[in-house]
N, C-alpha and C positions, 0 to 999 in steps of 0.2 A: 499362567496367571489366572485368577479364579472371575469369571464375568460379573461383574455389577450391573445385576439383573432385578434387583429387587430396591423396591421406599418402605418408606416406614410413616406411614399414617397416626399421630398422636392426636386424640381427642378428650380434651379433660372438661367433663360436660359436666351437668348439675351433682348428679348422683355417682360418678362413675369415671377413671381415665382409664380409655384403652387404646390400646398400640398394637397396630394390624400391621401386617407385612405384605406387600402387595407382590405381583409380577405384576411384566411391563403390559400381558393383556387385560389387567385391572381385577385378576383372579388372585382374592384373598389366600395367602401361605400359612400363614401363622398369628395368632391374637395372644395379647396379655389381656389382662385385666385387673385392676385395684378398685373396689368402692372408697366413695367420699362423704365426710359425715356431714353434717348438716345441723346449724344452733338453731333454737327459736327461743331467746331471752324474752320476749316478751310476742304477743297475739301480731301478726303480723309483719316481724321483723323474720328476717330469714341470711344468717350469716356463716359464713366457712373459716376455718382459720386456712389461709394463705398456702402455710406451710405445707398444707397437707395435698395441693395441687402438685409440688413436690416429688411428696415423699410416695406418692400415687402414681406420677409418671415414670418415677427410676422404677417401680415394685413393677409396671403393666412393661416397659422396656425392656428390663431383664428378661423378664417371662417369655415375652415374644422373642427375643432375640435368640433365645437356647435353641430355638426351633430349625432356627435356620443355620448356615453355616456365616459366620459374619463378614468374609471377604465380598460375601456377594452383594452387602447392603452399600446402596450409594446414596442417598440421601435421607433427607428426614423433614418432615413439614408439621406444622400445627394447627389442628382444629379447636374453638374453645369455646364454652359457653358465653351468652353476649350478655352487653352492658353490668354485667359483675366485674367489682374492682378492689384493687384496698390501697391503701394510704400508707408510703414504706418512708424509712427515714434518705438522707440523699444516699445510703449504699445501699437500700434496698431490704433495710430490715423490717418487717409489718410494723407498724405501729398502732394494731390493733385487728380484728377480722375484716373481712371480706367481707362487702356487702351483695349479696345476689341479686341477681334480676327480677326477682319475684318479691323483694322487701320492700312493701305500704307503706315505709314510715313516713314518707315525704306525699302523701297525696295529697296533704292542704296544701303545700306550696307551687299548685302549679298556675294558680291564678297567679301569682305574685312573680312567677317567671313570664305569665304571658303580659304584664305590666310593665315589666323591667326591659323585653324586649320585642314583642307584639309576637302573636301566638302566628299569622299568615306569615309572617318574616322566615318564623324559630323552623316551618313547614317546608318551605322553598329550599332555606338553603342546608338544612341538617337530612330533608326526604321522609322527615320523620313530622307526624302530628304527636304534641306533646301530652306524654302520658307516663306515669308513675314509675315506670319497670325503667326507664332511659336512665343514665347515671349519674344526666346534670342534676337529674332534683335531687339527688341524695345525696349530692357533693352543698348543694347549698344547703340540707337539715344539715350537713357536718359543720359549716361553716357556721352555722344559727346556733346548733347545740354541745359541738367539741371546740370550739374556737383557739382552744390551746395546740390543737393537732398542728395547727396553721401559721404560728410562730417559730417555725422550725425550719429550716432548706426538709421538704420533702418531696416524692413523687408520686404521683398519681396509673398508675397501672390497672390495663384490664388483664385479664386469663394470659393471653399470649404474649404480653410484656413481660408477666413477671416470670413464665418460663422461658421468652427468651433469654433473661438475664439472667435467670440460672444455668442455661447449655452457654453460653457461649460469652458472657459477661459486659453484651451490649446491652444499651435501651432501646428497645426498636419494637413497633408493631407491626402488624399490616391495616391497611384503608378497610380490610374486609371487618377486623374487630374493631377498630377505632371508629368507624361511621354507625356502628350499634349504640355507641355513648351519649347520641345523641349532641355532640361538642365539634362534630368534626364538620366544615363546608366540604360537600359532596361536588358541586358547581369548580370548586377550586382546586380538591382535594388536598387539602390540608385543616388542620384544624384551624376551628373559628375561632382569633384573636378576639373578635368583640363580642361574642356569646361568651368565650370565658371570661373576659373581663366585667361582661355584667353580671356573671354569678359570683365575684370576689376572686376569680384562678388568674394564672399565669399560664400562657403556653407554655415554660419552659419547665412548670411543673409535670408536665406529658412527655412520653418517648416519639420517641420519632416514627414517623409513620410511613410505610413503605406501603411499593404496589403490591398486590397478590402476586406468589408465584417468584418477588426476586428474591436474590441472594440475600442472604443475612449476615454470613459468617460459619464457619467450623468451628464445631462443640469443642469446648475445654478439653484438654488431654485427661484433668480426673471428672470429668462426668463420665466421659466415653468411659474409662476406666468403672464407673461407679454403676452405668447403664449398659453393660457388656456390647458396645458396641464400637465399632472398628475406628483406629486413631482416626480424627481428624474430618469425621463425617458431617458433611454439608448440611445447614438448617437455613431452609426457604421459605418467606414469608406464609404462613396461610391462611385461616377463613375463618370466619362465624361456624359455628357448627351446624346453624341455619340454613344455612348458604349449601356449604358443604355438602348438604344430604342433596341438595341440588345436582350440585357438580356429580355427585357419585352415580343420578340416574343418568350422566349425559344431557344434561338439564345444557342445550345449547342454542336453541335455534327461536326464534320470535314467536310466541304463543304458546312452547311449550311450558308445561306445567308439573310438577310433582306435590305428594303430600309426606308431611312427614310427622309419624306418628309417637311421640316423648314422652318428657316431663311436660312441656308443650304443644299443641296440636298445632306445626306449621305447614299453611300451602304458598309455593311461589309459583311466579310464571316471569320466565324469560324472557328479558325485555336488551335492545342495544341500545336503546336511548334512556336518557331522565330522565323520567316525567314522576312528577305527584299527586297526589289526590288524597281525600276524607275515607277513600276504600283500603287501601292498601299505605302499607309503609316500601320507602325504597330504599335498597340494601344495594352493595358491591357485588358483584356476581364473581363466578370464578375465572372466567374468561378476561383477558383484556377488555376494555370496552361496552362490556356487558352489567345489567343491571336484573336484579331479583326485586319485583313486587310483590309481597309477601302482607299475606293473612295469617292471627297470631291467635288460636286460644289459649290462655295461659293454664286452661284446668282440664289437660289433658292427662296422661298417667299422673300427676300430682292428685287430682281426685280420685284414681283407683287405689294408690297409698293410701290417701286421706280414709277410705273406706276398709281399705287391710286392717291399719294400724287401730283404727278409732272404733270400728263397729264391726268387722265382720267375726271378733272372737277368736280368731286365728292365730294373730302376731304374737300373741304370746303363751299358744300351743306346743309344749314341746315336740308334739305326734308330725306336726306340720312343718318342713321349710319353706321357706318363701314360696318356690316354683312349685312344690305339693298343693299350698294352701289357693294359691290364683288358680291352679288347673280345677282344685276340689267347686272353688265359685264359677270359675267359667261350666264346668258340668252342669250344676245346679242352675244357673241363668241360663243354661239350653233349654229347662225343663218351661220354662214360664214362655207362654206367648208374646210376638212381638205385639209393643204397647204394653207391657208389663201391667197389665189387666187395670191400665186406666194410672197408673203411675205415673208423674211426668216430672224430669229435672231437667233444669237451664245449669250450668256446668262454669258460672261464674266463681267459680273459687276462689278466685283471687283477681278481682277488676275484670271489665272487659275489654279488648284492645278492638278491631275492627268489630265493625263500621263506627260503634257508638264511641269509643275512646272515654268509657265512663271507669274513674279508678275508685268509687263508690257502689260501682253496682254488687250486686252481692248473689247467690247461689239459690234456687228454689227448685225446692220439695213441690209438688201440688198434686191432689186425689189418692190423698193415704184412705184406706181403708182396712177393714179389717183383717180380710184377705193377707195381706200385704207382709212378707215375711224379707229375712236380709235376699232371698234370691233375687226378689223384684225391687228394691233396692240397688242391687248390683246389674240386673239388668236395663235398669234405670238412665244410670251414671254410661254404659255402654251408649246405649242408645242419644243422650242429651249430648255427647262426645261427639257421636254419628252426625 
């Protein structure tokens, strides 16, 4: 009989779902990978269609799985990007995109949340200070501006509900994605009945939210079928992808710390108790017991895009792939001194989260001169990141 030696790591992050195959000494075997597109209907909205978390994770599953022999795979867990959600009907069909973690539409509304239920309260018991990217504010613009979504039995899903309800055809999250929503009491561990009742929700419009780490259930016999993997394989609660990158350094012990460098620039540091503060937000850790304090820039690789796609000339060089075009600018910004010869950018691309929690603030250029070509520009964006 063939040993069940290996898991199966799925991550369906901003940009990207990929599916790693581990051994049991945490030595990567085998990787899929599928990218994920990304809408911008209007300046500041940032939306996914659903489906394509999907049809993204069977394409990175299959991939990874040829690698391996499939007797050997014994389970399978989920990593996801945080506070992204979308709005399905009661069996789970979208009923319109995804909204991402990084969509401004709701930044007037958060005075009118800190009204409705006192901003020190919304701190205590969600771990979170409230700020634009969380999903309660963007379930109440749904509520303010779709109000027809909300005449219906629907459900409300982030990342890892709505693909657990594709492998295996329950509702069910884990505490690690559900407490990113900004909805869920941390203190209690379950979601907050009267925070969603003062944005106009329902608990029972949300899946059920499980610890990190337990059971879920075994995938459908045609997923396993559809994602080449072996009848019956176990899917176990998992984690923010936040989190995640924690757990992956061995992020265990009180004071340690990691950083992790994305579409976002996150640092945590390992904590076994609650605590909150105006410094950090507090997150589920991967451990039993354990909790992640976590500092957020939101214009981390999102601003090195922002500079591919918008300015650097490249993105739409046929001479150039992607990884030809960022090695040709990382070359080029070796050439420029550090200080990009008096160049200076602040890297607010999209709001700032710690310390300031300002979802207005906005991104600065400052000491252009003549001089000043795209390398110092891009070495710019480096260094404001740093």
């Amino acid at each position: 009989m063939t040993e069940q030696d290996l898991v199966i790591g799925l991550d369906s992050s901003t940009t990207a779902c990929k599916a790693v195959v581990w051994d049991l000494q945490g030595k990567a075997v085998a990787v899929g990978r599928a990218p994920l597109p990304m809408i911008m209907p209007r300046p500041g909205w940032h939306e996914q269609p659903a489906v394509a978390w999907w049809e993204a994770a069977l394409q990175a599953l299959r991939y990874a799985a040829a690698q391996v022999e499939p007797g050997r795979l014994a389970a399978i867990s989920i990593s996801a990007q945080r506070e992204t959600f979308v709005i399905t009907d009661a069996a789970g069909e979208p009923l319109g995109n995804a909204l991402l973690w990084m969509d401004e539409r709701a930044s007037d509304l958060l005075p009118e949340i800190e009204t409705r239920y006192g901003k020190e309260r919304f701190h205590q018991e969600t771990g979170k200070p409230l700020s634009t990217n969380l999903s309660v504010c963007k379930l109440l613009w749904l509520r303010q501006h779709q109000p027809e979504l909300f005449t219906q039995p629907i459900r409300i899903l982030d990342v890892h509900a709505f693909l657990t309800h594709q492998m295996t055809g329950k509702w069910v999250t884990s505490w690690g994605c559900a407490d990113p929503m900004g909805l869920f009491d941390m203190r209690q561990n379950c979601w907050n009945a009267d925070l969603i009742k003062a944005v106009g929700l329902s608990v029972n419009q949300f899946p059920e939210a499980q610890p990190v780490g337990s059971f879920i259930g075994n995938l459908l016999p045609e997923v396993c079928q559809a994602a080449s993997l072996p009848a019956g394989i176990p899917l176990y609660a998992g984690i923010g992808d936040g989190q995640a990158a924690g757990l992956g350094v061995s992020l265990n012990q009180p004071g340690e710390a990691y950083l992790n460098l994305g579409t976002a620039v996150v640092s945590g540091t390992f904590s076994d108790r609650y605590l909150v503060a105006p410094a950090f937000r507090t997150m589920y850790g991967g451990l039993p017991g354990s909790y992640v304090l976590e500092t957020v820039l939101l214009g981390g690789a999102y601003t090195i895009n922002w500079f591919m796609q918008k300015i650097s000339g490249l993105s739409e060089n046929a001479h150039f792939s992607e990884p030809a075009a960022l090695q040709l600018m990382e070359k080029e910004a070796a050439q420029i001194p550090p200080g990009a010869q008096g160049l200076t950018l602040v890297p607010y691309w999209n709001g700032a989260m710690n310390p300031y929690w300002d979802a207005s603030a906005s991104g600065i250029i400052v000491g252009w001169r003549g001089i000043h070509g795209r390398a110092h520009l891009y070495r710019a964006i480096l260094e404001g990141i740093a």
